[in-house]
N, CA, C and O atoms as a GROMACS GRO file, in nm:
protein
  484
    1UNK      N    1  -1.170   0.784  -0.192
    1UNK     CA    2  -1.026   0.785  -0.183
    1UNK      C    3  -0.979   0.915  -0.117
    1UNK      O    4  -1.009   1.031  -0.147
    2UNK      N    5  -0.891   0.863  -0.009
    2UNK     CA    6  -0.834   1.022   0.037
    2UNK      C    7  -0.769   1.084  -0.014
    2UNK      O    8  -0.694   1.037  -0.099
    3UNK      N    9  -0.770   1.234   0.017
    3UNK     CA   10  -0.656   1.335  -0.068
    3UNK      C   11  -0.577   1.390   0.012
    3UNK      O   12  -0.576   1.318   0.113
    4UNK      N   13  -0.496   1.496   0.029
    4UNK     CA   14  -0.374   1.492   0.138
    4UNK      C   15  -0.352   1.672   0.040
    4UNK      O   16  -0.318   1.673  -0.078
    5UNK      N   17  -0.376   1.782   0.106
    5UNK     CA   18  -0.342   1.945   0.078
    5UNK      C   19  -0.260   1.938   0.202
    5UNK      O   20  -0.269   1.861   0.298
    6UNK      N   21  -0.146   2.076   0.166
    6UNK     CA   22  -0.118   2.138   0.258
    6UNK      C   23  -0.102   2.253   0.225
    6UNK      O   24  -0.099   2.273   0.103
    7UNK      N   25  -0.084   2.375   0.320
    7UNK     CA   26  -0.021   2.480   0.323
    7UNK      C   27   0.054   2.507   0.371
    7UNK      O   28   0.077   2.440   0.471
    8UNK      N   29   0.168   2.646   0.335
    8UNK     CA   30   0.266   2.626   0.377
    8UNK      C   31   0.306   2.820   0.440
    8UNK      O   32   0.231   2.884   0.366
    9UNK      N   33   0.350   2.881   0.492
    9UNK     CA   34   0.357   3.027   0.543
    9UNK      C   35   0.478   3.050   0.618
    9UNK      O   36   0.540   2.958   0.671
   10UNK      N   37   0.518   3.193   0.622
   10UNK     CA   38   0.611   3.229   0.760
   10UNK      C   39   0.555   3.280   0.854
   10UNK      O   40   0.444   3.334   0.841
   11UNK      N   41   0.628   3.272   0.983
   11UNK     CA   42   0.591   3.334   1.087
   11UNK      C   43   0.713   3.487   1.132
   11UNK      O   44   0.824   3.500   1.082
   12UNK      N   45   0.674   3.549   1.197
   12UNK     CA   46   0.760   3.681   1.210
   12UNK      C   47   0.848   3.596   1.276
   12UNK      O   48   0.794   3.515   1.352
   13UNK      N   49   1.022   3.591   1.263
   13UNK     CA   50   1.109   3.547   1.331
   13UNK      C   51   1.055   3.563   1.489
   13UNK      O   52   0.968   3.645   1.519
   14UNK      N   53   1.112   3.481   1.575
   14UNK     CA   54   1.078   3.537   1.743
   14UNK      C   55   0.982   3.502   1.796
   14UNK      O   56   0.984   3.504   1.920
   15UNK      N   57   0.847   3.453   1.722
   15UNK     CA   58   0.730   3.439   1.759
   15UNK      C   59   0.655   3.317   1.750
   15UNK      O   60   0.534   3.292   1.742
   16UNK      N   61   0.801   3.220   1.756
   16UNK     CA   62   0.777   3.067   1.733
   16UNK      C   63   0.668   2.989   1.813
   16UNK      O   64   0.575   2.913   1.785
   17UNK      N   65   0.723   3.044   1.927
   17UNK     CA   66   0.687   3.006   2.061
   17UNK      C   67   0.522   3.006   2.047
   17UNK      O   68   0.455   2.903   2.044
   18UNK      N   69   0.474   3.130   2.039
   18UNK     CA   70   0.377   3.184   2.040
   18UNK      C   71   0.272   3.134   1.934
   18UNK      O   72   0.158   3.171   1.964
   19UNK      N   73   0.275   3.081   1.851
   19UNK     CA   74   0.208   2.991   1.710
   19UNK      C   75   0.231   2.865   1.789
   19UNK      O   76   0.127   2.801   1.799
   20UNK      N   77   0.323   2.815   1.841
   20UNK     CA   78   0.311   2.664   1.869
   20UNK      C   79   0.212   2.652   1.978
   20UNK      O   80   0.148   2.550   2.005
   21UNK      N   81   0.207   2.782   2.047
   21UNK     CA   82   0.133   2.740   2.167
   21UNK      C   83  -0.032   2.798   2.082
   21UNK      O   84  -0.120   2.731   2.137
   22UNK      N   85  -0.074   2.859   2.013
   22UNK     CA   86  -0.175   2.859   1.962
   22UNK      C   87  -0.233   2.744   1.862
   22UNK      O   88  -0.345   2.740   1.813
   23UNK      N   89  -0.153   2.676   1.850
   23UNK     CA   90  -0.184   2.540   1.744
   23UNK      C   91  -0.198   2.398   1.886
   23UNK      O   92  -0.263   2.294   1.886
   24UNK      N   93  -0.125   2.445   1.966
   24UNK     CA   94  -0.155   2.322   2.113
   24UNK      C   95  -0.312   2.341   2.158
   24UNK      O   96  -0.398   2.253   2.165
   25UNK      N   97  -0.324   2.463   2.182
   25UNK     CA   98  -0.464   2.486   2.196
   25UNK      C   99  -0.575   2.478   2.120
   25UNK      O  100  -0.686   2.471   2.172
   26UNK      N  101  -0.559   2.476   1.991
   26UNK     CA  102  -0.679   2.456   1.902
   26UNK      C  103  -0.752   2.335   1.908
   26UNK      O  104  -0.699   2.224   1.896
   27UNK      N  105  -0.901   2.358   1.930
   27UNK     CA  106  -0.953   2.246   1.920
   27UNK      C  107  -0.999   2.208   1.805
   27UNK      O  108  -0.948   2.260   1.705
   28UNK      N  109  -1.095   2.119   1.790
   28UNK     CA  110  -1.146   2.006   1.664
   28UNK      C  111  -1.207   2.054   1.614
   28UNK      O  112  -1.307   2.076   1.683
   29UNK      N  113  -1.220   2.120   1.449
   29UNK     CA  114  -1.359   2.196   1.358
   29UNK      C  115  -1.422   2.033   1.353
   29UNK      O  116  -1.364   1.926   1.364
   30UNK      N  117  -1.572   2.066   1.332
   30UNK     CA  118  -1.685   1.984   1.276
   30UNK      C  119  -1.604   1.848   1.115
   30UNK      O  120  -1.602   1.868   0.994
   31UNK      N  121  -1.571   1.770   1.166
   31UNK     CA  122  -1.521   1.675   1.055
   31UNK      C  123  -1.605   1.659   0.967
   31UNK      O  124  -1.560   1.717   0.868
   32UNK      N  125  -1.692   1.620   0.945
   32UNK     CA  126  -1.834   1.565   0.831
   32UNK      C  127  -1.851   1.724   0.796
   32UNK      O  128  -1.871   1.821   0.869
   33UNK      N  129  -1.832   1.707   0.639
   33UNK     CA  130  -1.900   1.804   0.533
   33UNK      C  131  -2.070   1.775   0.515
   33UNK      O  132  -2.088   1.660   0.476
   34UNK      N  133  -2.169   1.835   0.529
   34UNK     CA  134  -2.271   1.822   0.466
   34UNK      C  135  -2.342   1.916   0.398
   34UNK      O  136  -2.341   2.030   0.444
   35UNK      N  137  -2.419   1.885   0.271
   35UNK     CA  138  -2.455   1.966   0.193
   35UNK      C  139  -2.615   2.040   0.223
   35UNK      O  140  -2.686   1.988   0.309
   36UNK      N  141  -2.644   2.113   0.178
   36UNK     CA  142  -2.802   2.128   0.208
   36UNK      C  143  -2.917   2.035   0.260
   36UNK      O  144  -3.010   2.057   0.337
   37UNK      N  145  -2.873   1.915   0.184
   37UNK     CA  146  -2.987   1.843   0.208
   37UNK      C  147  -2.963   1.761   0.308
   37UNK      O  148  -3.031   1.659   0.320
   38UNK      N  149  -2.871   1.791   0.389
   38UNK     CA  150  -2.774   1.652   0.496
   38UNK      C  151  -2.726   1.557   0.454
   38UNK      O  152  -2.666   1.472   0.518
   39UNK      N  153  -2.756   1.561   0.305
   39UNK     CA  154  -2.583   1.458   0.254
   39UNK      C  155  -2.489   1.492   0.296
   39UNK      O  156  -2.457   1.609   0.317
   40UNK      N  157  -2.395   1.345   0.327
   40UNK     CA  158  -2.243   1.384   0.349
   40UNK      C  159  -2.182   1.414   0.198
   40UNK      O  160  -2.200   1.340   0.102
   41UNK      N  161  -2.110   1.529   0.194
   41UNK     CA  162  -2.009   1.544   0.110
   41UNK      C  163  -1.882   1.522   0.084
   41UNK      O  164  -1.821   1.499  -0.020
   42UNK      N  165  -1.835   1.538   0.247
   42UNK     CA  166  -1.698   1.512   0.254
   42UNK      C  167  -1.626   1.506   0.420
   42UNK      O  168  -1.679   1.571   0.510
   43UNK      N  169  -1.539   1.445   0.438
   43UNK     CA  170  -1.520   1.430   0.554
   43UNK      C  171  -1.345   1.469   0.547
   43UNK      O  172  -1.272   1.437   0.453
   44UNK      N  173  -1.307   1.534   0.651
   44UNK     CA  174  -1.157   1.547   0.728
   44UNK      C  175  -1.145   1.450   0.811
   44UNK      O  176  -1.213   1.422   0.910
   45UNK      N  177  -1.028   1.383   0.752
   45UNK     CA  178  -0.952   1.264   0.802
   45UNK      C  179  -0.888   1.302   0.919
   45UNK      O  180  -0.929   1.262   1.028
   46UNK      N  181  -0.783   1.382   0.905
   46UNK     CA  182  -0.654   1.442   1.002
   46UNK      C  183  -0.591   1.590   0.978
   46UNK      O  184  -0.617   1.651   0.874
   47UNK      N  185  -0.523   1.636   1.061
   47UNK     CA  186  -0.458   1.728   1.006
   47UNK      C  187  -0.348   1.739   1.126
   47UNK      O  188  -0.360   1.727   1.248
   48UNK      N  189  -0.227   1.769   1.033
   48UNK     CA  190  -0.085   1.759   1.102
   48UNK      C  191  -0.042   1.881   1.054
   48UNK      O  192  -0.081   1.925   0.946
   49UNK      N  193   0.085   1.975   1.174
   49UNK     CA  194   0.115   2.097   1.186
   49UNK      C  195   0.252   2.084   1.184
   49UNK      O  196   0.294   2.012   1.274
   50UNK      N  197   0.380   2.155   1.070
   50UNK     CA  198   0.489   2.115   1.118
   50UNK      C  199   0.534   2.238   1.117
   50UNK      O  200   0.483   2.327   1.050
   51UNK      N  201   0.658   2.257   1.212
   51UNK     CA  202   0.739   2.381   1.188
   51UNK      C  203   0.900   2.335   1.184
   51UNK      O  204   0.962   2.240   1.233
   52UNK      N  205   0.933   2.433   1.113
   52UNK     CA  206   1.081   2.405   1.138
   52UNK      C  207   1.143   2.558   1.111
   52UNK      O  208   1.124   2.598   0.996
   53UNK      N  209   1.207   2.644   1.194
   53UNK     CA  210   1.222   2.781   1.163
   53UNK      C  211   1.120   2.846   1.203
   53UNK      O  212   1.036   2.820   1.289
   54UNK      N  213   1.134   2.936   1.128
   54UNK     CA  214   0.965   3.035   1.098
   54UNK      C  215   0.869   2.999   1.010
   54UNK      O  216   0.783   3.079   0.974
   55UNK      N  217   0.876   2.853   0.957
   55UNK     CA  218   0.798   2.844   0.832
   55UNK      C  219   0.724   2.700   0.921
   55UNK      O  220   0.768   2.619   1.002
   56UNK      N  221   0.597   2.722   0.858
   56UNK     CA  222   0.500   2.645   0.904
   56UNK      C  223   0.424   2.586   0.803
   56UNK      O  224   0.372   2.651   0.712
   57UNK      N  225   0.415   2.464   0.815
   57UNK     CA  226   0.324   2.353   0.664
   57UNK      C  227   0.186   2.306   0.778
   57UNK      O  228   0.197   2.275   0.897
   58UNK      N  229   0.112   2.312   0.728
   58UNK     CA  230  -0.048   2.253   0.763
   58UNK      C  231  -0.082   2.182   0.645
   58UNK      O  232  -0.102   2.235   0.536
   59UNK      N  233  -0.088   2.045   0.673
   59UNK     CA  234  -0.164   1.905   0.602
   59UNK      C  235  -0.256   1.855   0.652
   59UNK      O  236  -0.258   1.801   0.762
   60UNK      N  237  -0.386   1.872   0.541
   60UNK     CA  238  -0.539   1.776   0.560
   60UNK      C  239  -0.531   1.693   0.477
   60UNK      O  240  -0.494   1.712   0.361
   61UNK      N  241  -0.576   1.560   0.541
   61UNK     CA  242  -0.606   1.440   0.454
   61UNK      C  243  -0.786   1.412   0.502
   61UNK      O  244  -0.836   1.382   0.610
   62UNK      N  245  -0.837   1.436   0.389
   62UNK     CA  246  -0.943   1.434   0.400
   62UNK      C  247  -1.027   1.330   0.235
   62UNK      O  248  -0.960   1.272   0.150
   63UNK      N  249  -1.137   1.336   0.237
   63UNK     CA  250  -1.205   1.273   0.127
   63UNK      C  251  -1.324   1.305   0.084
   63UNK      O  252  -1.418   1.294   0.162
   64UNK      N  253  -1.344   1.348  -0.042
   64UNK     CA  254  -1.500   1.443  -0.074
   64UNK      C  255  -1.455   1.523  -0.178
   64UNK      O  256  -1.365   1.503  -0.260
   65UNK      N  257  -1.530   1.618  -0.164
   65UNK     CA  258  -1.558   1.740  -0.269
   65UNK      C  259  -1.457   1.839  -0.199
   65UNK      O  260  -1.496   1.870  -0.087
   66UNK      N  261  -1.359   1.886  -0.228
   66UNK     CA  262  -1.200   1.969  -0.178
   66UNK      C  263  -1.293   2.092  -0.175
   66UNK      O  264  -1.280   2.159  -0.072
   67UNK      N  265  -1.356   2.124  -0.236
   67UNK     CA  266  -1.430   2.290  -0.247
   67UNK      C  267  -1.511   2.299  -0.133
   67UNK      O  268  -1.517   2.404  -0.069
   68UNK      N  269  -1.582   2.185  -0.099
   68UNK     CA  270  -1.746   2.202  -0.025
   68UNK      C  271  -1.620   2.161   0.123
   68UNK      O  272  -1.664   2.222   0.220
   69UNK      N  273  -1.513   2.097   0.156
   69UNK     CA  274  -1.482   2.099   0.252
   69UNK      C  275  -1.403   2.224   0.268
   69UNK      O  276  -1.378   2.262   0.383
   70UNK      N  277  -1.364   2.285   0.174
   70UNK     CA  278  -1.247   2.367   0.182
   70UNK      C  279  -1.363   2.505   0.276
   70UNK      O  280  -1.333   2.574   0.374
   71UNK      N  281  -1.490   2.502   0.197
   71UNK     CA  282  -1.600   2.600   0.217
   71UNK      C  283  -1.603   2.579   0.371
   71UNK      O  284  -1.550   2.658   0.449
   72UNK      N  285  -1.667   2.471   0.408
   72UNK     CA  286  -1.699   2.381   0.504
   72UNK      C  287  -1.603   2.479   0.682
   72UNK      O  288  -1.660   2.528   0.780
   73UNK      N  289  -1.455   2.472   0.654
   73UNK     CA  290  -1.369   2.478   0.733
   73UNK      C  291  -1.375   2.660   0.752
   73UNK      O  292  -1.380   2.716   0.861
   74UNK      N  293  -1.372   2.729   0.619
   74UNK     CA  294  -1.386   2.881   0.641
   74UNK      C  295  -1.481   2.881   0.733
   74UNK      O  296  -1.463   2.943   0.838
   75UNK      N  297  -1.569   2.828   0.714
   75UNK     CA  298  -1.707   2.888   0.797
   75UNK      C  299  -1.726   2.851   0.960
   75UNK      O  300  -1.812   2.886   1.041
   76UNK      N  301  -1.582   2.744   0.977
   76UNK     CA  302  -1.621   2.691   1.132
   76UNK      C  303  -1.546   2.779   1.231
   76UNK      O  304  -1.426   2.803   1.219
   77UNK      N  305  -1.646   2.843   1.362
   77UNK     CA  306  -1.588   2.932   1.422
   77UNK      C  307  -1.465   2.902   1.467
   77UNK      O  308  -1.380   2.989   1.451
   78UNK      N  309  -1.425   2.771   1.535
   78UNK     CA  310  -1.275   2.750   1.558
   78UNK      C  311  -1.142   2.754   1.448
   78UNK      O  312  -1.026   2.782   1.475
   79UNK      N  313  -1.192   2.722   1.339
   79UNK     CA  314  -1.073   2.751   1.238
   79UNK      C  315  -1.050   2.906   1.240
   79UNK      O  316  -0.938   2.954   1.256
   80UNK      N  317  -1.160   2.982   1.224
   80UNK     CA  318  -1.194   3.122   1.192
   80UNK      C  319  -1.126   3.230   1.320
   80UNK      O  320  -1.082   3.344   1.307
   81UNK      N  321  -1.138   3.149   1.439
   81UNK     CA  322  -1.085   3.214   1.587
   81UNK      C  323  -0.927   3.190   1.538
   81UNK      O  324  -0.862   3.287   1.497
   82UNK      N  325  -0.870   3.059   1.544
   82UNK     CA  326  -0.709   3.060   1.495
   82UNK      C  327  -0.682   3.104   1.360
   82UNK      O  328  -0.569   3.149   1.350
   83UNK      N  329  -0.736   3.105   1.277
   83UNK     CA  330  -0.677   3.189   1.142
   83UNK      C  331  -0.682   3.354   1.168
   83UNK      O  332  -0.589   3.426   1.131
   84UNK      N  333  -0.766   3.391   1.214
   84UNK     CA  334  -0.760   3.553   1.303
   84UNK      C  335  -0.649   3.567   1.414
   84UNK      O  336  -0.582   3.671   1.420
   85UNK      N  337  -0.634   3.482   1.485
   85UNK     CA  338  -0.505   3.472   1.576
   85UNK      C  339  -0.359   3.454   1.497
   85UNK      O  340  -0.257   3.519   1.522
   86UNK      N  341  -0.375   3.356   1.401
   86UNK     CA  342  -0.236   3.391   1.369
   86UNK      C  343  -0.200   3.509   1.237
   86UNK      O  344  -0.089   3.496   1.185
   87UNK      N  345  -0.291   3.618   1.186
   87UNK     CA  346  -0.287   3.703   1.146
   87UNK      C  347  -0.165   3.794   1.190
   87UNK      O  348  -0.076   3.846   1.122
   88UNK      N  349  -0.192   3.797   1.343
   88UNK     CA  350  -0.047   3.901   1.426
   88UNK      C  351   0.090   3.800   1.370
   88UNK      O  352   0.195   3.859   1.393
   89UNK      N  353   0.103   3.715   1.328
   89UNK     CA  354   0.215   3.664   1.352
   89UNK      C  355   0.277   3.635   1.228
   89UNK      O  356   0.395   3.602   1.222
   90UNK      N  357   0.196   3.646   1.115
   90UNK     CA  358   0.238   3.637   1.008
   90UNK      C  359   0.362   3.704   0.911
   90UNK      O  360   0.353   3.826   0.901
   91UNK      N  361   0.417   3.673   0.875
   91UNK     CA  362   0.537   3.739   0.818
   91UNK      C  363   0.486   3.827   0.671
   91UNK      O  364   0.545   3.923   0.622
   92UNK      N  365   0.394   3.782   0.634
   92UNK     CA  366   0.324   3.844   0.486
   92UNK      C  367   0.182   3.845   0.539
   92UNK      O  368   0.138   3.736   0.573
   93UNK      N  369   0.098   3.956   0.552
   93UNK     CA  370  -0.001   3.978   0.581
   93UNK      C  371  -0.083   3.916   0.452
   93UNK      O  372  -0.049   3.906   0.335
   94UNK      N  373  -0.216   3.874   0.527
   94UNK     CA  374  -0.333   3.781   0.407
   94UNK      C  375  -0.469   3.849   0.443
   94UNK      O  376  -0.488   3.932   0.532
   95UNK      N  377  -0.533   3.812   0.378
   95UNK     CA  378  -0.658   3.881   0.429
   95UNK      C  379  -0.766   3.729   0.373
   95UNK      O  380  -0.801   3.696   0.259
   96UNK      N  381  -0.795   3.663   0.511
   96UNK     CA  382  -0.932   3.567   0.509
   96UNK      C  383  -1.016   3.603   0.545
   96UNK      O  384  -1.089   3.520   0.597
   97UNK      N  385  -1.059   3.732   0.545
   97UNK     CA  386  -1.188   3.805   0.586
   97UNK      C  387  -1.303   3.801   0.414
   97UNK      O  388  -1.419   3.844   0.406
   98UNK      N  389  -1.258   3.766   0.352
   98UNK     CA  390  -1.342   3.721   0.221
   98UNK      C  391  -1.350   3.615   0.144
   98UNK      O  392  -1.253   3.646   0.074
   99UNK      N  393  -1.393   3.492   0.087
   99UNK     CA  394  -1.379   3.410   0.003
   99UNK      C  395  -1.270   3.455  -0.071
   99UNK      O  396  -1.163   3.396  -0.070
  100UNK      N  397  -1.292   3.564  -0.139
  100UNK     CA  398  -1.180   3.578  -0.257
  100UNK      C  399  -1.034   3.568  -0.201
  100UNK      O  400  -0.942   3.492  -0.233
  101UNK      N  401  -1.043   3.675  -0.102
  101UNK     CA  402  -0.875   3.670  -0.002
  101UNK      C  403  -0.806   3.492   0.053
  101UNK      O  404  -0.686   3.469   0.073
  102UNK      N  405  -0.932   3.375   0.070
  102UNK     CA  406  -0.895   3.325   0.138
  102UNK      C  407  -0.823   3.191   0.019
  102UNK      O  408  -0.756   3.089   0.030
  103UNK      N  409  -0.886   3.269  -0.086
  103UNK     CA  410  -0.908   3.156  -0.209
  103UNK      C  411  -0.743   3.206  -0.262
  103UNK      O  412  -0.650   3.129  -0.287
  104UNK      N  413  -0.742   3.331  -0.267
  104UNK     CA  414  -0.592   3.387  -0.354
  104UNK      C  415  -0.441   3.352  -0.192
  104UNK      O  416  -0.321   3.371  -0.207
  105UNK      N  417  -0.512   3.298  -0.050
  105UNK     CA  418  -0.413   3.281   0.002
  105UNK      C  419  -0.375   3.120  -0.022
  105UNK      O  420  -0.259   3.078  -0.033
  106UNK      N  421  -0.515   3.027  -0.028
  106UNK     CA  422  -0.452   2.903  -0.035
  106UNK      C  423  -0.378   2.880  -0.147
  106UNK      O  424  -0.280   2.807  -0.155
  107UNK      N  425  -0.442   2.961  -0.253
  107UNK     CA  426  -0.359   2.912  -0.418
  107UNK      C  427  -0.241   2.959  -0.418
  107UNK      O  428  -0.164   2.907  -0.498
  108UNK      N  429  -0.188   3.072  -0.330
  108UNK     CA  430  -0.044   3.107  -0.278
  108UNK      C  431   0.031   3.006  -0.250
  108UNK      O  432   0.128   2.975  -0.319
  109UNK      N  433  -0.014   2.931  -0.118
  109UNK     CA  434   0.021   2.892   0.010
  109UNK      C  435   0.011   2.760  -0.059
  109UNK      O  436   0.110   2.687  -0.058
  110UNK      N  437  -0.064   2.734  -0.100
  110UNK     CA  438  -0.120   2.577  -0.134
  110UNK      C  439   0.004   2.457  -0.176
  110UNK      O  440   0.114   2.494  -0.219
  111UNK      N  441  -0.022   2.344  -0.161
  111UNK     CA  442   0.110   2.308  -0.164
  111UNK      C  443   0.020   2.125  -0.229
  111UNK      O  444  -0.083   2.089  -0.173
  112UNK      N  445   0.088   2.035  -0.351
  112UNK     CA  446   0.015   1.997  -0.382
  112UNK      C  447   0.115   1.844  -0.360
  112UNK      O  448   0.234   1.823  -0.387
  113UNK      N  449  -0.006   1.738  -0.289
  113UNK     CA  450   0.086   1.604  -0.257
  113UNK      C  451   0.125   1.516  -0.374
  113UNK      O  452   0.051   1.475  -0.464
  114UNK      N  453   0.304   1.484  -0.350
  114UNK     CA  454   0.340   1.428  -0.450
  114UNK      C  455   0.271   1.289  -0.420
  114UNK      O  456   0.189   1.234  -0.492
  115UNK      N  457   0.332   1.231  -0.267
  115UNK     CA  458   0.339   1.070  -0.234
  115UNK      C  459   0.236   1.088  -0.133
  115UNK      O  460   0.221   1.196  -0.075
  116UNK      N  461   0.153   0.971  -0.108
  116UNK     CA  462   0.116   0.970   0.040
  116UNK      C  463   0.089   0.817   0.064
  116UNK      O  464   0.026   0.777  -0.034
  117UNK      N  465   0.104   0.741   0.129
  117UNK     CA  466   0.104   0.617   0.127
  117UNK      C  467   0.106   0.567   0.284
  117UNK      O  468   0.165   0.614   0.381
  118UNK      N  469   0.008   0.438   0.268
  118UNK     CA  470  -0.023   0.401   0.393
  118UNK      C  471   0.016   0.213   0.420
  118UNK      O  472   0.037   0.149   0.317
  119UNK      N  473   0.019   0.182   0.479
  119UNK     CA  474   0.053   0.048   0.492
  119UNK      C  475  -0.023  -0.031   0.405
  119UNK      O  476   0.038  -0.118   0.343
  120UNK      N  477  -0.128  -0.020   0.389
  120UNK     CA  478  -0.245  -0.111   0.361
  120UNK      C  479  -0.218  -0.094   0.201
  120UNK      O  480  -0.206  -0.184   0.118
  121UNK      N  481  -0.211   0.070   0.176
  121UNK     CA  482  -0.136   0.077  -0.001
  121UNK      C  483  -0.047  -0.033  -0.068
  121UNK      O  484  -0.005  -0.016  -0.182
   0.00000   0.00000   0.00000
């Protein structure tokens, strides 16, 4: 069954521009979670980017183990290149340079789905 996180942040007023065009450019992290042994653990469904203002929400709908994907995404160099990029732009500085930092930003940031519903629901 899928699950649906988001996060949610500001951007420095002015620098709208500049995040939208770094989120146009991002390409695709590795979807399939796998564990040591090449079990799948978990897979990323989608992920949608909204802004409105300076404030920015990021939603994954994904399905698995939330930890082993959550792990999964720290570690992929393209998430890791745009989460370092939008560091300059942040309105509250974070620090994802450690598990612990990245763990005390999502439980900040973290944002938990009330509804999510699909046709077929």
């Amino acid at each position: 069954m899928a699950e649906w996180w988001a996060v949610m942040w500001n951007v420095k007023p002015g620098t709208e521009q500049e995040v939208e065009d770094l989120f146009r450019n991002y390409g695709r992290p590795d979807t399939v979670v796998r564990g040591e042994d090449g079990s799948e653990l978990g897979r990323l469904l989608g992920t949608q980017v909204f802004m409105k203002g300076n404030t920015v929400v990021r939603a994954m709908e994904f399905e698995g183990d939330r930890q082993a994907i959550f792990k999964h995404l720290q570690q992929q160099p393209i998430v890791r290149e745009l989460e370092s990029k939008l560091d300059d732009y942040l309105e509250t500085p974070r620090d994802m340079s450690t598990p612990e930092g990245a763990q005390k930003f999502f439980r900040d940031a973290g944002m938990r789905c009330l509804l999510a519903r699909r046709e077929a629901d």
